[in-house]
N, C-alpha and C positions, 0 to 999 in steps of 0.2 A: 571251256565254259559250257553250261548245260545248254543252256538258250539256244534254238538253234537260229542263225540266219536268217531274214528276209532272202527271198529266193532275187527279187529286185534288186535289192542290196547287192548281191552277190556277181550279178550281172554286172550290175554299175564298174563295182569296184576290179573286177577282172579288163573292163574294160577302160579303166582309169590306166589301170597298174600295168597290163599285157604280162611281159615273162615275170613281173618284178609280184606279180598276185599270189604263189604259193608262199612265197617268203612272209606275204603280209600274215596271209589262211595261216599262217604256223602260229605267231603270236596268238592267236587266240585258246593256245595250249600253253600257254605259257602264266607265269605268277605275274601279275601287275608290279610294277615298280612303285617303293613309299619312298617317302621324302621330309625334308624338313626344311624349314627355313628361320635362319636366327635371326632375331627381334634387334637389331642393333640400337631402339630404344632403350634399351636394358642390358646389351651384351653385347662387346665385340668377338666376331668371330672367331678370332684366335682365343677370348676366354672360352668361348664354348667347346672350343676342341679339347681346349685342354682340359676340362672338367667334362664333358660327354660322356657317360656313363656306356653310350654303346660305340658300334663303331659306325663310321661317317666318311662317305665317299665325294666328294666333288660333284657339283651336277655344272657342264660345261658352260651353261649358259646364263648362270646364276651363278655370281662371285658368294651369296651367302645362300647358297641351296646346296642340300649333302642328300645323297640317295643312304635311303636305311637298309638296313637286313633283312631279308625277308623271316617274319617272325616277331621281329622288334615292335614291341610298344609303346613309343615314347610320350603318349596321354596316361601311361600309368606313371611316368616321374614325376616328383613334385616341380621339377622345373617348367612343366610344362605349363603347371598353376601358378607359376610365378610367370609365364609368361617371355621363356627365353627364344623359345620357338615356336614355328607356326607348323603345326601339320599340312603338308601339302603336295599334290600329286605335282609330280617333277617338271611335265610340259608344261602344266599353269605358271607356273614360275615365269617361263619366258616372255609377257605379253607385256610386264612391267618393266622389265630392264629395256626394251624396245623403247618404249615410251620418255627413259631419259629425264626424270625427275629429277630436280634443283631444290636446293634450300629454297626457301623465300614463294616459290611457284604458288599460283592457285589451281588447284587440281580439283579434275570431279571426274569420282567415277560412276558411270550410269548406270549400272543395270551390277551392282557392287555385293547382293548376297551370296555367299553368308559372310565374304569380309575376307580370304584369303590376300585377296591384291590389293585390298585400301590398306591391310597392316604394311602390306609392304611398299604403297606408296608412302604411307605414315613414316615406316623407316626411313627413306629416302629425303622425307622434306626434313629430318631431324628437330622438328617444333615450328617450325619456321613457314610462311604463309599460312596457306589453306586446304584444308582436305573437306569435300562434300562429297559423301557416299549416298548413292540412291539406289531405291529398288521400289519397284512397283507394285510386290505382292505387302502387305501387311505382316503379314506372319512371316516371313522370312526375314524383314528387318530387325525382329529381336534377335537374332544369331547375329546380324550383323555387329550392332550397336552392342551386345555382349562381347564379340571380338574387339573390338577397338577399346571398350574398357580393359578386357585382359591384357592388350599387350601395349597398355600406357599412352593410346594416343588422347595427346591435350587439345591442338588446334583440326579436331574431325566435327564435323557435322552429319547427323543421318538424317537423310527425308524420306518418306512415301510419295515419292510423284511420279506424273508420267513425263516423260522427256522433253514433251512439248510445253509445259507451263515450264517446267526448270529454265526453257531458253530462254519464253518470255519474261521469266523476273532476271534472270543474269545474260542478256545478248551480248556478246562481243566479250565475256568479261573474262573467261578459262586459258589459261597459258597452256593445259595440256587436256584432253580428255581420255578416259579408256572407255572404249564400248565391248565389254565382254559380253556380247551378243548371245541373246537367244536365240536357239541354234536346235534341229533336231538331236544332238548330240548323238553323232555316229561314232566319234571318235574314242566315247565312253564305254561303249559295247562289252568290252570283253571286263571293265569293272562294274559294271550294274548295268542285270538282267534284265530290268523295268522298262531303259531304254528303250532296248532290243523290241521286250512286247508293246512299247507304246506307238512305236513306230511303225508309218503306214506311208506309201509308196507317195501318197502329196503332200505330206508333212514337211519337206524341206521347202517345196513353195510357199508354204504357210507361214512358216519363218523368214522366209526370203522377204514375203511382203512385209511382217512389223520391221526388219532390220531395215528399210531403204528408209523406211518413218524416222527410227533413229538417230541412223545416220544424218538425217537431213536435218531434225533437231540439233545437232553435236556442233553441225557448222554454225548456224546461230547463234550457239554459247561461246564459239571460240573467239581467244582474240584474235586479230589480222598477225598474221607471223608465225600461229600457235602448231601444235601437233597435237593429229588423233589417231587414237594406235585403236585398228578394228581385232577385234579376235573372237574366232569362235572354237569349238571341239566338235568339229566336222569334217567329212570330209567331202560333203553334197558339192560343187561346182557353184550350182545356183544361190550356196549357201554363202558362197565365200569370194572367189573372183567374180560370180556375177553383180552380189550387191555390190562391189567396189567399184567394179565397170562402170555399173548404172549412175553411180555418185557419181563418179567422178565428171562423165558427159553433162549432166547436169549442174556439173561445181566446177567450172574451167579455172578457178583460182587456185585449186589445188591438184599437188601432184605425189604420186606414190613412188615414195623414195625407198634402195633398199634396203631390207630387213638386215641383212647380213644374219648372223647368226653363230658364230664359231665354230663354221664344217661344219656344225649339227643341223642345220636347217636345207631342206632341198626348197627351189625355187616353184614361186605360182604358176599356177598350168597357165596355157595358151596367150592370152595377151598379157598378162598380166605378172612376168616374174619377177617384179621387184618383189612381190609379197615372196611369204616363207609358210611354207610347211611342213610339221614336223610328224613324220610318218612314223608308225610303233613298229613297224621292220627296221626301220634303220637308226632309229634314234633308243634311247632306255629312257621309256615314256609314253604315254598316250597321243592320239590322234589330235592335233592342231592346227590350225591358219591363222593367220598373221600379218597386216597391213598395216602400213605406216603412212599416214597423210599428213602431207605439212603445207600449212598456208603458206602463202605469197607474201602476204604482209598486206594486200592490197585492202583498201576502207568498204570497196564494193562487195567487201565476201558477205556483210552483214546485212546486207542488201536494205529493205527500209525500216531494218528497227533500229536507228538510229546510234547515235555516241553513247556507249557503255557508261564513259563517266556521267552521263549526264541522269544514266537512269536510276543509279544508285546513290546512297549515302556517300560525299567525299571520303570517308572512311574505311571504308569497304576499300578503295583503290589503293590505299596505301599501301603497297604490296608490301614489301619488307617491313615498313612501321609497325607498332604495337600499341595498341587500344588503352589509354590506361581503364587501369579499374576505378569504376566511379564512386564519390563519395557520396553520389543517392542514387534508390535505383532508376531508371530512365521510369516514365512513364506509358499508360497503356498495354495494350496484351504484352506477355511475358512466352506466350506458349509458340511464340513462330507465324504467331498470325489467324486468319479463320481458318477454322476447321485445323489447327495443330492440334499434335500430338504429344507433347509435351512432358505427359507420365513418362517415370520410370520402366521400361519395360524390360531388367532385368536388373538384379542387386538386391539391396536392400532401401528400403521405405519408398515404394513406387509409390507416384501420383496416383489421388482417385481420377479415374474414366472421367471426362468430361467436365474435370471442374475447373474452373475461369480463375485466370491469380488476380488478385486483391490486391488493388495498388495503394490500400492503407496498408500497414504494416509492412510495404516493402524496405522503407527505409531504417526499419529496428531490424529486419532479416539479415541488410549486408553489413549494419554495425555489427550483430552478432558475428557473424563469418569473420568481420576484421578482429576482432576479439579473439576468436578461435586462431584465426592467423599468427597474432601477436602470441597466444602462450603458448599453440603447439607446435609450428611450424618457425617462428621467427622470421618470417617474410609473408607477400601478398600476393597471387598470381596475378600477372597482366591479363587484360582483356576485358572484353563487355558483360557486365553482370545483366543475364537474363533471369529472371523468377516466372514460375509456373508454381500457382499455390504456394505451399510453401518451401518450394524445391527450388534450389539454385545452382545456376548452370555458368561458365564463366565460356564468354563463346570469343571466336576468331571474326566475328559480326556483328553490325550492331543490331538490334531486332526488329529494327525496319525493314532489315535485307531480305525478311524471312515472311515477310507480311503477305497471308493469303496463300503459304506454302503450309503441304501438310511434313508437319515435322516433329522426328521422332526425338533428336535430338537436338535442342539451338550448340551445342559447345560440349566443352570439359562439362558431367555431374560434378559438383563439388561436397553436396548434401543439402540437408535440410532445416527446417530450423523448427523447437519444438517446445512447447511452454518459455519462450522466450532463451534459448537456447542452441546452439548451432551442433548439429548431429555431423561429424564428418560422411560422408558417400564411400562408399567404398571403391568407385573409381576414382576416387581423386589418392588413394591408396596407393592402388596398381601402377599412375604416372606418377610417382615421389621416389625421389634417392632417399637414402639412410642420409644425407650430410642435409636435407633442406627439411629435417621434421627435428625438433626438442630430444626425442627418446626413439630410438630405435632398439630391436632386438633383433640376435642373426641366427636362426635356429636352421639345426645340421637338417641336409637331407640326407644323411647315412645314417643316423640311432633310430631314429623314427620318430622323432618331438615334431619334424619339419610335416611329417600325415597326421598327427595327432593336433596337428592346429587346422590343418585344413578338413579337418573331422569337424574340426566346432568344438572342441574339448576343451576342458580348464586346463591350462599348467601351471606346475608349479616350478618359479621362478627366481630365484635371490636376484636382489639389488645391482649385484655387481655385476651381472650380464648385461647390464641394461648400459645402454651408452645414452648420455644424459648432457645435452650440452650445458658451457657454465650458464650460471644463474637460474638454470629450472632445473625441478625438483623432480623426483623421479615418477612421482604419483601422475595418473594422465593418460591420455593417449598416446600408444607406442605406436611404432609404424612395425610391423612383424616381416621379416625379413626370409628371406630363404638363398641361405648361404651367401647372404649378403645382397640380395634382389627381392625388394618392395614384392610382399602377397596381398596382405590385411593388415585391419586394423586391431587392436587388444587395447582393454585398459590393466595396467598395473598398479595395484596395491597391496603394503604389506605382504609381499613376496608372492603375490598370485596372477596370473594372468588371466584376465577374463576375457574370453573371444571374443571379437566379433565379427569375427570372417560368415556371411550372407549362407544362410540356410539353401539359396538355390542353386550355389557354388562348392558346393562342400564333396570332400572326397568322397568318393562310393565306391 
């Protein structure tokens, strides 16, 4: 790497490591390791080996993470806009399989930009409970809330909050949480320089202090019984077993149980080796730590904010249940509450900035949608119809739960509705099989029709590619496929396809 060293740093780590330090000083001459990880919302893993274009190695700690070739660019397939895989460095990988996600769970991830591990918790609940991703910067939750469109999650949530209002609206209520902690990121070093220069000899205590904030947040949200899996890309002490130490003295209901890790993980320094870290000498991957907290089960973890069910809608607990979709829309804000966020902030037809939905016309918006349901889809997605203007969101919540959060996302986008008419979204695209839409079409990623739609282009299209269930006609919204996996939308007529795959998703 060019960068050189903190002289500090360097000290430290020699005297972390002792004989094991030149071995570390060597990776920093070394290529960083790429990775991928398959969206099993859209692909099982054995489909994607078999069709993978490049080659794909096993990453040991990750049943669906493959290290790449060095060279390989897997953002330049089209599978990648179709959303088969997730780009992602190899030791990020690990902090979610720790974590132990269930069908049916409510999960929240707190500090969740730009969205690598909420896809991948996404994958793991396979539709099923709840996913609430959060991040604190503003800007950074459009990448988020853009990933979880791309790779088909229906039951995700994005807010902008700080930690501490998320407990107060949900205490007691998360079956799992992930804290990927802000972190000096030492660990990152030898992949981005910026690090290296940002980085000044009290920055890890600086960190050190919001993480015990966090942390201390995380227990509030959990329920009695639950697990929270801490992780940063560090290698500071005070970064990593010290804030676990400090929780934990102060949280005698919980206890850190081990990480384990399959050989690939060496144990926490000094009191602490239940955790894991995963060192870039010994592992093919970046700098990580890794702790695993599991409640007691006991009622005092929640100390005085009271019974979870009592704070929320009976609805909201219904873990496994499903919401139906209402036949009006609920009344009152639509947008998540005061000060939500509500706009679109990536796809096509975003919300204007600051405009309040209108609870006339909500209930001609979701006739519309059931309309659009009926002739292009042939079914109606369950869940809570939220409207923001005239944008409608199908959430895993009902919009009480959301009330006085700032929120990016309440649910599924499903679209809009526009002179009395319902615009499909284009993530409600990205989550659709070819067998749950009227007209699908399955265009090759080998001729090049599969770049020329993600271009935004016209094709031209005969009748008979088009798969057309019985009783609808061919004319209509297709769902545009790539090689058989949901991209965008098109309309076909008279043998033509008219794009409509989102000008700010378009291949480049």
């Amino acid at each position: 790497m060019a960068a050189q060293l903190p002289s500090t740093f360097i000290e430290r780590m020699k005297e972390l490591l002792g004989t094991e330090y030149e071995q570390f000083a060597d990776t920093y001459k070394q290529t960083p390791y790429g990775g991928i990880r398959v969206n099993t919302l859209k692909i099982t893993v054995q489909e994607l080996l078999e069709r993978s274009p490049f080659e794909l190695q096993p990453i040991p700690w990750c049943p669906t993470g493959f290290y790449t070739e060095d060279g390989t660019r897997p953002g330049k397939h089209p599978y990648y806009h179709a959303g088969l895989y997730y780009i992602q460095e190899p030791s990020a990988m690990a902090p979610v399989e720790l974590l132990n996600v269930q069908p049916g769970d409510r999960v929240l991830d707190l500090c969740a930009a730009p969205g690598g591990k909420s896809t991948q918790i996404a994958a793991k609940l396979q539709g099923q409970g709840l996913l609430i991703s959060n991040d604190l910067h503003p800007e950074r939750t459009k990448a988020l809330a853009k990933n979880l469109e791309l790779y088909g999650v229906r039951n995700g949530i994005v807010l902008n909050e700080s930690p501490d209002r998320i407990a107060a609206a949900f205490p007691g209520f998360f079956d799992r949480i992930l804290i990927d902690a802000p972190c000096s990121g030492e660990g990152m070093f030898r992949k981005d320089e910026d690090m290296v220069k940002q980085w000044e000899p009290g920055t890890p205590r600086k960190y050190a202090d919001m993480q015990r904030d966090i942390l201390r947040s995380a227990a509030e949200a959990l329920t009695p019984g639950g697990t929270i899996v801490y992780s940063t890309c560090t290698f500071a002490p005070e970064e990593n077993e010290g804030s676990i130490l400090e929780f934990l003295a102060s949280h005698p209901q919980f206890t850190a149980v081990p990480a384990g890790g399959a050989g690939s993980f060496s144990p926490g320094l000094g009191e602490l080796p239940e955790a894991a870290r995963l060192w870039p000498h010994k592992v093919k991957g970046e700098g990580h730590f890794m702790a695993v907290l599991r409640h007691d089960g006991s009622s005092a973890a929640q100390g005085d904010t009271g019974n979870a069910d009592t704070a929320l809608p009976v609805s909201v607990h219904s873990k496994r249940g499903k919401a139906p979709m209402a036949a009006k829309a609920p009344g009152g804000r639509g947008d998540g509450g005061r000060g939500g966020k509500g706009g679109r902030a990536s796809g096509k037809g975003s919300a204007p900035k600051g405009r309040e939905p209108q609870g006339s016309g909500e209930e001609a918006a979701l006739a519309a949608f059931a309309e659009f349901c009926r002739e292009q889809l042939g079914w109606q997605p369950d869940g809570c119809p939220v409207m923001f203007g005239d944008h409608l969101y199908i959430s895993p919540l009902p919009k009480e739960a959301l009330d006085g959060l700032k929120t990016i996302r309440p649910g599924w986008y499903v679209g809009h509705v526009r002179s009395g008419r319902f615009i499909p979204g284009h993530p409600l695209a990205t989550a659709l099989k070819p067998s749950e839409c009227c007209r699908s079409l399955s265009l090759s990623s080998g001729n090049g029709e599969a770049v020329s739609y993600l271009k935004g282009e016209t094709l031209a299209i005969p009748e008979q590619r088009l798969s057309v269930k019985p009783e609808s006609t061919s004319k209509g919204y297709v769902l545009v496929c790539i090689d058989g996996f949901s991209a965008g939308w098109a309309k076909w007529q008279e043998g033509m396809l008219k794009n409509e795959y989102p000008a700010g998703w378009r291949w480049t």
